[in-house]
C-alpha positions as CSV (number, residue, x, y, z in Angstrom):
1,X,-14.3,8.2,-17.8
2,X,-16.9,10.2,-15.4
3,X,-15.3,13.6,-16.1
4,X,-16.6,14.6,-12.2
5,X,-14.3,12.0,-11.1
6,X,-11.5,13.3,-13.5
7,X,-11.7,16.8,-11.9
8,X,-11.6,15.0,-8.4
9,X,-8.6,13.0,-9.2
10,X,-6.5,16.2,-11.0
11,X,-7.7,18.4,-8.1
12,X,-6.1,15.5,-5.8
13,X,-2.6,15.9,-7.4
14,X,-2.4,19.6,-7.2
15,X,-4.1,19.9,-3.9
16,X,-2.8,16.6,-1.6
17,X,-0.4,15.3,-3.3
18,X,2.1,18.3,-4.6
19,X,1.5,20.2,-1.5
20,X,3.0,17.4,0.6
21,X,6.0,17.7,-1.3
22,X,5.1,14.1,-3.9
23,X,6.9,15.2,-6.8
24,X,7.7,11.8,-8.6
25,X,6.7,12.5,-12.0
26,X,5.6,8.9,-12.8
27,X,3.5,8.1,-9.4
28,X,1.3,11.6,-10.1
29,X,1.0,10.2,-13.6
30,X,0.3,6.6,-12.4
31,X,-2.0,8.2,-9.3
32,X,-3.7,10.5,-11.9
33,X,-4.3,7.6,-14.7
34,X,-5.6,5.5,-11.9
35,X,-9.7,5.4,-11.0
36,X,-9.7,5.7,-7.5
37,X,-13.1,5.7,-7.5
38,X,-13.7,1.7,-8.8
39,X,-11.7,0.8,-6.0
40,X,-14.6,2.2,-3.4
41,X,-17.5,-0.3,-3.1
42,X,-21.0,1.4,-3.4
43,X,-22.3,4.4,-2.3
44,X,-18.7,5.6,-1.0
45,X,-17.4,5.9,-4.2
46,X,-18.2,9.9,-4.4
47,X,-16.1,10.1,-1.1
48,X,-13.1,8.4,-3.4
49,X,-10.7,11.4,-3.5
50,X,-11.3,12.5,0.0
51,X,-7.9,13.4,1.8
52,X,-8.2,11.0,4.6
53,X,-8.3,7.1,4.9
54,X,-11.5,6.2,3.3
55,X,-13.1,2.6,4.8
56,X,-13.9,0.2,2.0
57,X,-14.5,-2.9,4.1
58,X,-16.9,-2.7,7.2
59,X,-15.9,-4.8,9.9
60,X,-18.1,-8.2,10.6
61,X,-17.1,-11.4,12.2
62,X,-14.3,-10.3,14.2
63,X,-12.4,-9.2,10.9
64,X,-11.9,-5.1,11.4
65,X,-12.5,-2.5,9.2
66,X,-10.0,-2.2,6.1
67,X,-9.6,1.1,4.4
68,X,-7.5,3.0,1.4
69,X,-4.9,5.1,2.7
70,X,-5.2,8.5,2.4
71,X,-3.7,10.1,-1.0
72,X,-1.0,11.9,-0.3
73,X,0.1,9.6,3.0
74,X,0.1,6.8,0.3
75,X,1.8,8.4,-2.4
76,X,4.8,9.8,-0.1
77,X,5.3,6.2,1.0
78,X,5.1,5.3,-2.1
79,X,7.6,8.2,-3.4
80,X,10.0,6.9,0.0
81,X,10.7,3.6,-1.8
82,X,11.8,4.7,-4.8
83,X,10.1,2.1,-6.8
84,X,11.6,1.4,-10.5
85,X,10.4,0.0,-13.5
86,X,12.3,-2.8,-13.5
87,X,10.9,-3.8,-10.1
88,X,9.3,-6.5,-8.1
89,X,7.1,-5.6,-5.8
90,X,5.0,-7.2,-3.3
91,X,1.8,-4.9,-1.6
92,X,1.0,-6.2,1.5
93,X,-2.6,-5.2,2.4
94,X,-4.0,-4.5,-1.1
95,X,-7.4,-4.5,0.1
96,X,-9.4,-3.7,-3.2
97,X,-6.7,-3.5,-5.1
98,X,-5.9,0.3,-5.5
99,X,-2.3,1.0,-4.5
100,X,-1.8,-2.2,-6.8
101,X,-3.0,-0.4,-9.9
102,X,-0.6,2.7,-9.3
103,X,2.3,0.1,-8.3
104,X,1.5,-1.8,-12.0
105,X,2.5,1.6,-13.7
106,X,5.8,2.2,-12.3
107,X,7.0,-1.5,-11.3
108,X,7.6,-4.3,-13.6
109,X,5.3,-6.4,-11.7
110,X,3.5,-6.1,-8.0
111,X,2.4,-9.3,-6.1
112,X,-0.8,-7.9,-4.2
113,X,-1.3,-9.9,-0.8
114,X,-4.5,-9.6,1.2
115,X,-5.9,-11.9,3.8
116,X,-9.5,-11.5,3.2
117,X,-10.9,-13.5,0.5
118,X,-13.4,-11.4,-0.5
119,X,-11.2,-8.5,-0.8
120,X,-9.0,-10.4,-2.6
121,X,-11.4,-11.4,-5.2
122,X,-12.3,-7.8,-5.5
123,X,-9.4,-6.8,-6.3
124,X,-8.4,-9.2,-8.5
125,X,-11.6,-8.4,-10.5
126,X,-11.2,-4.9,-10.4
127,X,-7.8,-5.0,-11.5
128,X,-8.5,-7.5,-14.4
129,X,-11.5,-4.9,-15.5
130,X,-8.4,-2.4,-15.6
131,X,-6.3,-4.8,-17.8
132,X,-3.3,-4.6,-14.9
133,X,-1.7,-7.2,-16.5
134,X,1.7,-7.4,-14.5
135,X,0.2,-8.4,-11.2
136,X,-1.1,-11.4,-9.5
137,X,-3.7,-11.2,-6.3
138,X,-2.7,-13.9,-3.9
139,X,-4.7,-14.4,-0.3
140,X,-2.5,-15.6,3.0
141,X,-1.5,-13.6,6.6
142,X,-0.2,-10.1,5.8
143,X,2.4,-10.6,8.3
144,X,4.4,-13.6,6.7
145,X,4.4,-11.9,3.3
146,X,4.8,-14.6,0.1
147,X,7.8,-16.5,-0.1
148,X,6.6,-18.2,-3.1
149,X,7.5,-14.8,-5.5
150,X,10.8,-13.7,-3.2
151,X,13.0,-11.9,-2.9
152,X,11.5,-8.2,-3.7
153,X,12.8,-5.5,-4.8
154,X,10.4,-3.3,-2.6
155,X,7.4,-4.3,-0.1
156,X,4.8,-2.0,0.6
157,X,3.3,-2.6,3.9
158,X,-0.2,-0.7,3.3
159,X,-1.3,0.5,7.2
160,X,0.3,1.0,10.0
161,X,2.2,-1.5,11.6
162,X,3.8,-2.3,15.6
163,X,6.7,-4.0,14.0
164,X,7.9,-5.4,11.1
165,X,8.2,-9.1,11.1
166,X,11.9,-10.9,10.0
167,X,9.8,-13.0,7.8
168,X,9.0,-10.4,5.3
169,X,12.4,-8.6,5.7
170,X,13.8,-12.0,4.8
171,X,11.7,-12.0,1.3
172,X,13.9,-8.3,0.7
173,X,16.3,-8.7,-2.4
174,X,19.9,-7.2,-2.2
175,X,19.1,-3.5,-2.6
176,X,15.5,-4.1,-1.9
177,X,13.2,-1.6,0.1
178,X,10.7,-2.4,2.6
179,X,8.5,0.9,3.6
180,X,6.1,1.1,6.2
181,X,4.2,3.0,8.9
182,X,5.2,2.1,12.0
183,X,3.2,2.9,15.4
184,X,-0.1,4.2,16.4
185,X,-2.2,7.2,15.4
186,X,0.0,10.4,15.3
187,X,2.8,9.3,17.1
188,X,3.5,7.1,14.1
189,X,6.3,7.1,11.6
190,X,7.2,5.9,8.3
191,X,10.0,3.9,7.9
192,X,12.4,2.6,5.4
193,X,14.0,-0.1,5.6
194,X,16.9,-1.4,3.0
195,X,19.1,-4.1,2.5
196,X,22.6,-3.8,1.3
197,X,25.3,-6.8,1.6
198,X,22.4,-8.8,3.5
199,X,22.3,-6.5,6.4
200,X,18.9,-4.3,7.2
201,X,19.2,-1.0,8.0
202,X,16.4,1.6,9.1
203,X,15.4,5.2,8.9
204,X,12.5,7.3,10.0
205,X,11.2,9.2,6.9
206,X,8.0,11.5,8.4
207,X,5.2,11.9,10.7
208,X,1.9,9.7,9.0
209,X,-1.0,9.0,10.5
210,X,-3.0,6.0,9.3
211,X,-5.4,3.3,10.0
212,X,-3.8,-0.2,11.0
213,X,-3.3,-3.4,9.1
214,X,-4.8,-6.5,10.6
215,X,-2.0,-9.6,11.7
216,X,1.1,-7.0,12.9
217,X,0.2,-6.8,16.5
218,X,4.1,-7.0,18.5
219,X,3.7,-10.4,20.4
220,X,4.1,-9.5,24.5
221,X,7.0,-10.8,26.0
222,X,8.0,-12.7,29.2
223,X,7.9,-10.0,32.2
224,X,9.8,-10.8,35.3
C-alpha cells in the first residue's frame, strides 16, 4: 500500500467525511480499506482523495464525461440508505468501479451497472484485482436498472438525476431503499426513496451537489 495514499485516504475520513456528519462505523471502515486511488485512470490518480467530483472518463463520441463522486457527498448517500450486510444491492453508474468496492464491504452482494463498455471492463478488472468477490459488473442503460438480479434491497443511483424512472423503483424489494440525487447543480437534493407494503414513498435528505449520470434526462411532455 503507497503509504502517501494511506495518509490521503485517513486524512479523507477525518477531514470530509466526519465533518459532514458520516459517522457509520462500517462505511469509514469500508471507505478507509478501499484504494481510491486504483479507481482513477493515469495521471489523476494523485488527485484521488480530492473533496470534489473527480473526472475519470473524458468525454469522446458524444458519450459525456463520467466522474467519482465526491467523498463525503458519496458516503452521506451512502450513510442515507442504510445499507446492511445482509443486502442486495444494485449501483447504478459504477463507472470504474469505486463506490462498488465500498458497497462489497457492507452489503452481501452489489450488482454494479454501467453503460459504457469500457468502464465496465475497468471496473470489473479493478475489482477482480481487489478480490471483491460478492459483485458482478453488468453493462445496459442506467436508467432501466437490471431486472435480471431484482428486487434490491437498496439502489444506489451514482450522479445526479431529473427523475427517477418506475422501472428501477419497480426492481425495489419490500423494505428496499432507492437513494439518489435529484436535480441540477446546487439546487439539487438527495432523496430517499422506500418501499413498504408495495407503495413508494419519498423524502428529501440534504443539499448535494454533483455531476450528472448519462440516460435520466425527464422526457418533455405534450404542451397545449
Amino acid at each position: 500500500m503507497n503509504a502517501d495514499f494511506a495518509v490521503q485516504r485517513a486524512t479523507m475520513i477525518e477531514g470530509q467525511l466526519r465533518t459532514q456528519d458520516v459517522n457509520s462505523v462500517p462505511l469509514l471502515e469500508a471507505m478507509r480499506e478501499v484504494p481510491r486511488e486504483v479507481f482513477v485512470p493515469g495521471r489523476r490518480k494523485s488527485l484521488a482523495y480530492m473533496d470534489e467530483d473527480l473526472e475519470v472518463s473524458a468525454p469522446a463520441g458524444g458519450k459525456p464525461a463520467r466522474y467519482l463522486m465526491e467523498p463525503a457527498q458519496f458516503g452521506k448517500l451512502v450513510q442515507l440508505a442504510g445499507v446492511k450486510p445482509s443486502d442486495l444491492v444494485l449501483d447504478i453508474g459504477c463507472a470504474t468501479g469505486y463506490s462498488t468496492a465500498v458497497l462489497s464491504k457492507i452489503a452481501s452482494f452489489v450488482v454494479a451497472l454501467e453503460c459504457d463498455p469500457q468502464l465496465a471492463e475497468f471496473a470489473g478488472s479493478t475489482l477482480s484485482d481487489l478480490d471483491c468477490v460478492n459483485v458482478s459488473v453488468v453493462t445496459g442503460p442506467l436508467e432501466q436498472g437490471h431486472s435480471d438480479e431484482a428486487p434490491y434491497d437498496v439502489i444506489f443511483i451514482g450522479g445526479a438525476v431529473e427523475e427517477i424512472p418506475e422501472t428501477l423503483l419497480d426492481q425495489l424489494s419490500e423494505g428496499g431503499r432507492l437513494v439518489a440525487v435529484v436535480g441540477h447543480g446546487n439546487a439539487a437534493r438527495a432523496h430517499l426513496y422506500l418501499k413498504e407494503d408495495g407503495i413508494i414513498s419519498s423524502r428529501t435528505a440534504f443539499n448535494a451537489a454533483v455531476k450528472p449520470l448519462p440516460g435520466f434526462k425527464k422526457e418533455i411532455g405534450f404542451v397545449f
